[in-house]
NUPAVEX-488365 format. One line per 2 residues: number of its first residue (from 1); for each residue x, y, z of C-alpha. Coordinates in steps of 0.1 Angstrom, whole numbers, plus 5000, padded with zeros to 4 digits. Each point is the difference from the previous one (the first is absolute). Layout:
BEGIN
NUM> X/Y/Z; ...
***
This chain:
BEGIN
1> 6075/3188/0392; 4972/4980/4994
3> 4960/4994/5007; 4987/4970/5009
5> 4967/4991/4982; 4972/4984/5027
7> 4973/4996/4975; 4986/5012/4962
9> 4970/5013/4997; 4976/4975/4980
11> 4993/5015/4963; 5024/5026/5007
13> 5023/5012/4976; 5030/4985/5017
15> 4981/4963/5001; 4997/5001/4963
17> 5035/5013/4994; 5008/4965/5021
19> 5011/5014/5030; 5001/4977/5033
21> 4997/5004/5036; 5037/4992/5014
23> 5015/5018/4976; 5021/5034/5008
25> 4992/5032/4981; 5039/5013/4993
27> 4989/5036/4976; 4973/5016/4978
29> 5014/5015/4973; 5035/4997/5013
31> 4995/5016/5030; 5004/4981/5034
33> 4966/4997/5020; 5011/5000/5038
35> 4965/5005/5018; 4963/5011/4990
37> 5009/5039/4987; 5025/4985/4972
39> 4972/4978/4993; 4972/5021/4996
41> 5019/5027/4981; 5016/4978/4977
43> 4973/4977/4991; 4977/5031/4990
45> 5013/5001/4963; 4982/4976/4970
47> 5030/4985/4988; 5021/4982/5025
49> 5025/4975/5005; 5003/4980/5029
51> 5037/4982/5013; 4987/4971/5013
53> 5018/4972/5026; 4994/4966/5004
55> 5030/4994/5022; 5017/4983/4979
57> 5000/5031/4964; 4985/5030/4995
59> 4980/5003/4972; 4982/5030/4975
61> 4963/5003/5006; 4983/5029/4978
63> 4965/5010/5007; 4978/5024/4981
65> 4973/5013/5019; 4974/5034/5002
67> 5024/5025/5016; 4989/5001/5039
69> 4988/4963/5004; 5015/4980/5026
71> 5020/4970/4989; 4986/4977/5020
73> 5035/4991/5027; 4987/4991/5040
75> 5032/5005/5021; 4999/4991/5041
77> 4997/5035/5010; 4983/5032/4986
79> 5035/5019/5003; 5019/4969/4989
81> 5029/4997/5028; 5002/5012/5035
83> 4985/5033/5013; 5025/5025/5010
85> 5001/5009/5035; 5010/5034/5018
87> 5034/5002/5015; 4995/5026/5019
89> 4989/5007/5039; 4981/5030/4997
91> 4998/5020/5039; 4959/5000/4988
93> 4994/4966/4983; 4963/4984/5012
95> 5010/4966/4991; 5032/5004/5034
97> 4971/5010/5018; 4978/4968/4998
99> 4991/4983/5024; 5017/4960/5002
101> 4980/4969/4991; 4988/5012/4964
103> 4995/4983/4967; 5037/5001/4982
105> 4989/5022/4973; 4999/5028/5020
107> 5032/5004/5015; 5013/5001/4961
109> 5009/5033/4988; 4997/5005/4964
111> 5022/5025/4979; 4995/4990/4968
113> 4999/5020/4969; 4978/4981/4978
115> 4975/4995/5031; 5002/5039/4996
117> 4986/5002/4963; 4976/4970/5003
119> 4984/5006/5034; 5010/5033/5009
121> 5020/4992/5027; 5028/5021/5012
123> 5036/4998/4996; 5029/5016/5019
125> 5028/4997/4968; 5023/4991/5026
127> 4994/4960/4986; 4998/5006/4968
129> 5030/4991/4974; 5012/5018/4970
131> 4986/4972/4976; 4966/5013/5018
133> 5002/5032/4992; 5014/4998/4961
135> 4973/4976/4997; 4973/5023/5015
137> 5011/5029/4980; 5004/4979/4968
139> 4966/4987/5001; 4986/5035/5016
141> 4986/4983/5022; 4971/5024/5021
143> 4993/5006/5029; 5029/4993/5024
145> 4988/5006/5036; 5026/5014/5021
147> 5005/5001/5039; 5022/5030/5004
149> 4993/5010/5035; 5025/5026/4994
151> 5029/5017/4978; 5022/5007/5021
153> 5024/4975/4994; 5013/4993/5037
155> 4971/5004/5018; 4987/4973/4973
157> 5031/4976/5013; 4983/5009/5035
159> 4968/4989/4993; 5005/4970/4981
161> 5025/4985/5018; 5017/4995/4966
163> 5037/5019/4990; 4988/4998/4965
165> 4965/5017/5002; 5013/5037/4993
167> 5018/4991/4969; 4971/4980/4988
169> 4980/5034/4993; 5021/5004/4973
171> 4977/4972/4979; 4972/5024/5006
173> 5016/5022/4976; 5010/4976/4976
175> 4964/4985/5002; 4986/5038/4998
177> 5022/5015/4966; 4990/4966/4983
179> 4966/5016/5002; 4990/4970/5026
181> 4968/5003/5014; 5007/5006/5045
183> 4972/4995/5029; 5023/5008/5032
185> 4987/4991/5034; 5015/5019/5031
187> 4999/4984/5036; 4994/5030/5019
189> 5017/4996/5036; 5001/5026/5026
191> 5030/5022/5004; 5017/4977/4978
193> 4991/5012/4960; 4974/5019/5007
195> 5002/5040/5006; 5028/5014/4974
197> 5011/4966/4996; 4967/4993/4982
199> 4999/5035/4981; 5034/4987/4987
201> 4986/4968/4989; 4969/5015/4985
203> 5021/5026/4982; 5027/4972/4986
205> 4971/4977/4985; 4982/5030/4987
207> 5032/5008/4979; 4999/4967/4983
209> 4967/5004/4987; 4979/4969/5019
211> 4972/4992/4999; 4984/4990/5034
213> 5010/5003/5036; 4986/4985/5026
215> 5009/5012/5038; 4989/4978/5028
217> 5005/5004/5035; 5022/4970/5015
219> 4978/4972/5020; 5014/4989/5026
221> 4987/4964/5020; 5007/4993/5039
223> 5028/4972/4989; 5031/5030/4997
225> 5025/4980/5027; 5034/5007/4986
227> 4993/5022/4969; 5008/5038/4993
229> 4979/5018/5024; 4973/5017/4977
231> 4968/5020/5017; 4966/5002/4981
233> 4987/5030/4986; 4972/5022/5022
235> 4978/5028/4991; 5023/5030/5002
237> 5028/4980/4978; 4977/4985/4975
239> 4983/5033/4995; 5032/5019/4994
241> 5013/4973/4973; 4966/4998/4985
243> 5002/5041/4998; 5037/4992/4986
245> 4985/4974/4972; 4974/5022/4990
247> 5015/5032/4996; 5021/4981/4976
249> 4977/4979/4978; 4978/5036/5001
251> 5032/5015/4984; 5008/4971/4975
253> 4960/5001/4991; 5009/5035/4990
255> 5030/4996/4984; 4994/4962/4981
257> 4959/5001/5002; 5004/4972/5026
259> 5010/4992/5034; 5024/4973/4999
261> 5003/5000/5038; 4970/4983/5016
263> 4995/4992/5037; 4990/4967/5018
265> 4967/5003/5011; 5015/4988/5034
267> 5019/5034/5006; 4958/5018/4997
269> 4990/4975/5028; 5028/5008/5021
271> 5002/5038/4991; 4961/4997/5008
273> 4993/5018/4964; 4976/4993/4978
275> 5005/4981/4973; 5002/5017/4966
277> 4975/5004/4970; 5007/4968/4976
279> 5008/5029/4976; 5030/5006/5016
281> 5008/4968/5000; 5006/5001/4957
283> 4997/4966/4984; 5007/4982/5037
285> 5032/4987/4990; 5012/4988/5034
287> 4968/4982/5010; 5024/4967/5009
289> 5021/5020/5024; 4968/5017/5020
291> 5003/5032/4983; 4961/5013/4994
293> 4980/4964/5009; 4978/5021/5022
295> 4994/5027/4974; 4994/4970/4971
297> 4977/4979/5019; 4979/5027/5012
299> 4996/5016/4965; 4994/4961/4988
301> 4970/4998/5028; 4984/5031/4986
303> 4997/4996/4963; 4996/4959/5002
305> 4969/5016/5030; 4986/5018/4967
307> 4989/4968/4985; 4974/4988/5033
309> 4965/5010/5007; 4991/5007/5036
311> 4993/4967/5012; 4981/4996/5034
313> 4992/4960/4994; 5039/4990/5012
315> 5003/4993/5034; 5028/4984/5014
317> 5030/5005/5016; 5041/4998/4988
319> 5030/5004/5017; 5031/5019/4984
321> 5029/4995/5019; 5031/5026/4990
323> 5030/5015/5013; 5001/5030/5028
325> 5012/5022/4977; 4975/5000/4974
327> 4976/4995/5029; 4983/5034/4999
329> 5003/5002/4961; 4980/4967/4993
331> 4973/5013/5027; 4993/5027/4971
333> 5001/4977/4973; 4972/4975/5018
335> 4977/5032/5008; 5001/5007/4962
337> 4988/4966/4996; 4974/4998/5027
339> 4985/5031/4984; 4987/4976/4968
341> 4997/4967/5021; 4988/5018/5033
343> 4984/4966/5017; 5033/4984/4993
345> 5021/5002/5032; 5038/5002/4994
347> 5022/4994/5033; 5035/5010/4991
349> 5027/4990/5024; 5035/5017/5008
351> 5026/4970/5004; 5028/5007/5021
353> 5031/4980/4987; 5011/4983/5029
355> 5022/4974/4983; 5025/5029/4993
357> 4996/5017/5033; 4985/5030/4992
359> 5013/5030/4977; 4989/4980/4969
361> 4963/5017/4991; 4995/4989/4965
363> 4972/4973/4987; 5022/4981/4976
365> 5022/4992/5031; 4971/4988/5026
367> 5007/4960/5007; 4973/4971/5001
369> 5007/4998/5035; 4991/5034/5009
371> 4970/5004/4980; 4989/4966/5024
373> 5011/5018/5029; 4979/5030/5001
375> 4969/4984/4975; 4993/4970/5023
377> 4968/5002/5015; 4986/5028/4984
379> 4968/4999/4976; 5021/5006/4967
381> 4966/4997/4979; 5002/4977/4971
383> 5032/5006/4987; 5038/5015/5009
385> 5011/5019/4974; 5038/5010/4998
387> 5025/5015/4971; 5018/4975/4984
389> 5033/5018/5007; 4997/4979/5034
391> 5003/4969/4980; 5033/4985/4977
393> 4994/4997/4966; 4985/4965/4998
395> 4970/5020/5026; 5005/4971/5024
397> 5023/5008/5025; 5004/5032/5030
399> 5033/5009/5006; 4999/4982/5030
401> 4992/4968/4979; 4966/4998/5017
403> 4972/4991/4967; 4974/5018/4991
405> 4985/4964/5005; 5010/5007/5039
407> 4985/5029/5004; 4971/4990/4985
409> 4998/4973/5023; 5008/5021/5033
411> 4974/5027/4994; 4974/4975/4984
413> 4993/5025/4968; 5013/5003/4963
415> 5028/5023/4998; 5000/5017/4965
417> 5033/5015/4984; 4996/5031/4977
419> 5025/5021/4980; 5006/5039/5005
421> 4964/5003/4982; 4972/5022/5000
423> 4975/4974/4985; 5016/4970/5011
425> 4996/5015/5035; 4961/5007/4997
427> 4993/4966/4987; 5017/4985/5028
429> 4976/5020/5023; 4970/4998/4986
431> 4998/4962/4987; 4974/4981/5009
***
């Protein structure tokens, strides 16, 4: 297989080695380059030689370069071919649950191994091919982020909708004795893994020697018509699996010197628990699956608070808009900064998420639409501030596919995205 070349990078090493846009990248160093990882491993060392194809012959191109730099090649795509997508129908999967009428992109379900090590995205290795896994091995290639859900084999079938999911656990050993670093993210659904299912799980991974888990409580939207029928978490359950996760991370903290096993900070809200310490939380290693935000941000507020004089002279009024979840935990968080900026007056707003019908309480899933909804009409001072975990990545678009150009337009004031940030989160307040 072969690599189509899209452009050269001007004074790059591959320009001046006379490499041209059109031609097809074949091997470096006499091994094949199929998609971005071949590329970027192989093209690390200082002496190289290209296999180069003008369609017609392939010709010897040898480059000598500062071990590291890039040579210079623009392909179409950053992963070089297609994304790989999931070929499974798992009973809990958000993206079944969406509403119709969305933006294509996200109905697509990756599973993709390489998104896995670039991104941090998780795969189920129930798409991934042997070539995959030598090559991941080969090139130690670290972290792999795994959805297990569970190890029990047939109950893993079960869930995923997918004969082949029990027998894929068997790459997690592979992966784990080729000393592969392994992040592990559990979908925690009741009655289902949880309860000695999940004390199995926990005890399996453990055994392998990984190095994060995640365990979130399963969301479920109001759009379930003809899927497995699931039932949300309440306070009794999510207490008892949060007593379940704890007493185990407390005994790997004993055991290992740390937890391994983290909760969402979901299952706190539900369980009506307060949030733990941000010591507990270790080095936050699961901050991208909602594991300790709450902990980090608060922590962020009160040391980035230590840098600010009392200042009396603001006065002026902002509007943070967040999910109902974090709802009573970003109350705290505004007090703390009221108490340095106290003529500054900060109206934070709960935003049900009626797009998905209820049972969905997080801020990184509140729509456009909603936030129009319940905003309109009210004096949202002279700016709406939200988390940019309600935007895409391009921090243009709702989920919805309402702009952050609509809603500015709706509400009639300038709507201000800012990252899971102590500082960033301040600044947003108190500009003038």
């Amino acid at each position: 297989m072969a690599v189509k070349i899209y452009g050269v990078t001007k004074g790059s090493h591959a320009e001046k080695a006379g490499i041209k846009s059109g031609e097809t990248l074949v091997s470096i160093n006499s091994n094949e380059i199929v998609d971005v990882l071949d590329y970027r491993f192989y093209q690390v060392n200082g002496q190289l030689v290209l296999e180069i194809s003008d369609g017609k012959s392939v010709r010897k191109v040898e480059i000598t370069k500062p071990e590291y730099d890039e040579i210079g090649l623009e392909f179409e795509s950053y992963l070089m071919d297609k994304q790989h997508s999931c070929r499974n129908k798992c009973i809990f999967c958000f993206i079944d649950q969406l509403p119709k009428g969305l933006r294509k992109s996200l109905y697509f379900k990756d599973d993709d191994s390489r998104l896995s090590f670039l991104f941090g995205n998780y795969i189920t290795l129930t798409n991934i091919t042997e070539h995959e896994i030598e090559r991941i091995i080969k090139m130690h290639i670290s972290p792999i982020n795994v959805s297990v859900h569970t190890t029990n084999p047939e109950l893993r079938c079960k869930m995923m909708n997918n004969r082949f999911a029990g027998d894929a656990l068997k790459h997690l050993k592979r992966f784990a004795d080729a000393g592969i670093t392994l992040n592990c993210q559990i979908v925690a659904c009741p009655g289902i893994n949880d309860g000695e299912e999940l004390l199995r799980t926990m005890t399996d991974i453990e055994n392998l020697g990984v190095e994060m888990t995640a365990i979130v409580p399963v969301g479920l939207t109001a759009y379930r018509e003809g899927l497995y029928p699931l039932v949300p978490y309440n306070k009794e359950t999510a207490a008892k699996t949060l007593d379940l996760i704890e007493s185990f991370a407390e005994k790997c903290k004993r055991k290992y010197g740390r937890r391994i096993f983290f909760a969402g900070d979901e299952f706190y809200i539900m369980a009506e628990r307060d949030i733990p310490d941000p010591e507990y939380y270790e080095d936050f290693p699961a901050l991208e699956d909602g594991v300790g935000m709450i902990a980090y941000l608060t922590d962020d507020v009160k040391w980035a608070l230590e840098e600010y004089e009392i200042d009396s002279q603001l006065n002026h009024a902002v509007t943070i808009a967040c999910g109902t979840g974090v709802y009573p935990f970003m109350k705290k968080i505004t007090a703390m900064i009221n108490e340095k900026f106290p003529n500054v007056t900060i109206n934070t707003q709960a935003i049900r998420n009626d797009f998905f019908g209820g049972g969905v309480n997080v801020s990184g899933l509140v729509t456009g639409g909603d936030l129009i909804k319940q905003l309109k009409g009210k004096d949202n001072g002279k700016r709406l501030i939200i988390p940019s975990s309600m935007l895409r990545f391009e921090n243009d678009l709702f989920l919805d596919d309402v702009s952050t150009n609509d809603v500015e337009s709706a509400l009639g004031v300038e709507l201000c995205a800012v990252n899971n940030n102590g500082a960033d989160l301040i600044n947003a307040i108190i500009a003038d």
